[in-house]
C-alpha positions in Angstrom: -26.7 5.1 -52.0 -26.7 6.6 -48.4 -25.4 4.5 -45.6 -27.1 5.1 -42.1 -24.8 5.5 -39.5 -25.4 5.2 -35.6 -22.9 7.5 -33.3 -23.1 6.7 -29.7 -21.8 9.7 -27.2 -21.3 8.8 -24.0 -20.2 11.1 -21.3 -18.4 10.7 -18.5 -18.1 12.8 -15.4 -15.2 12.0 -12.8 -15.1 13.7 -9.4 -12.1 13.7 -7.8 -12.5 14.3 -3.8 -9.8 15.2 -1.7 -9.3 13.4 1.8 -7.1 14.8 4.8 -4.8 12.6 6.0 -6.3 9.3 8.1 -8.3 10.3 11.3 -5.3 9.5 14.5 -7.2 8.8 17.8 -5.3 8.7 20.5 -4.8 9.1 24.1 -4.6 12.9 25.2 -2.7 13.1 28.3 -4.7 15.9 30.0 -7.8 14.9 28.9 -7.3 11.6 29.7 -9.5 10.2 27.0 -8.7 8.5 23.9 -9.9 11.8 20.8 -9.1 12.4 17.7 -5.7 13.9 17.3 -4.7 17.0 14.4 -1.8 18.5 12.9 -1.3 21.6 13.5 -2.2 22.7 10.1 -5.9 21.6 11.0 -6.0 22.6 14.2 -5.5 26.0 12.7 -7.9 26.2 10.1 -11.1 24.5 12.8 -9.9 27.7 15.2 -9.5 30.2 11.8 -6.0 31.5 13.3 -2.4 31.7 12.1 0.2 29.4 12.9 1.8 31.8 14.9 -1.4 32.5 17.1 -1.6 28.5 17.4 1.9 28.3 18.5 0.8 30.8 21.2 -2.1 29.0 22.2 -0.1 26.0 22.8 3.1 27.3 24.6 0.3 29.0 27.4 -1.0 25.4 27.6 -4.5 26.6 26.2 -4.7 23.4 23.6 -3.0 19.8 24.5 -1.0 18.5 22.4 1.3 15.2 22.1 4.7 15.1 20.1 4.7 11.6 17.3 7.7 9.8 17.7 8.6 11.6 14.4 9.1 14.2 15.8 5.6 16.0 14.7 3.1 17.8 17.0 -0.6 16.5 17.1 -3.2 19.3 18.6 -6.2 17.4 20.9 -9.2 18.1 18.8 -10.9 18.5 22.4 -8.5 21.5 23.6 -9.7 23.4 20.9 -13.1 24.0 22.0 -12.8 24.6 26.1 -13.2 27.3 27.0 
């Protein structure tokens, strides 16, 4: 005698999403206006440069930046787009 037996398949699907690092606002001192502040490393890949030409950008006071009180630099998401 054959015994009926029910298989249940279910399938999952997991989507793991990436998120940059929490969104710092703060006040930009020459813009005078509280934006959103990013590292360098983001800054970088909005303008699609190197770090080097970032570096440049900021010592000829083209983009503002603040220093964290770790020690970090935060690039003015404003700077990067005047012209």
């Amino acid at each position: 005698m054959a015994h009926k037996v029910t298989v249940r398949v279910t399938r999952i699907r997991q989507r793991i999403i990436q998120s940059r690092e929490p969104v710092l606002r703060q006040q930009c001192l020459s813009c005078r206006r509280e934006v959103e502040m990013l590292t360098s490393a983001e800054a970088a890949r909005v303008l699609e440069i190197d770090h080097q030409t970032l570096a440049l950008l900021i010592g000829d006071g083209s983009i503002h930046t603040i220093q964290t009180v770790s020690g970090n630099i935060r690039v003015c998401k404003e700077s990067l787009f005047l012209k």
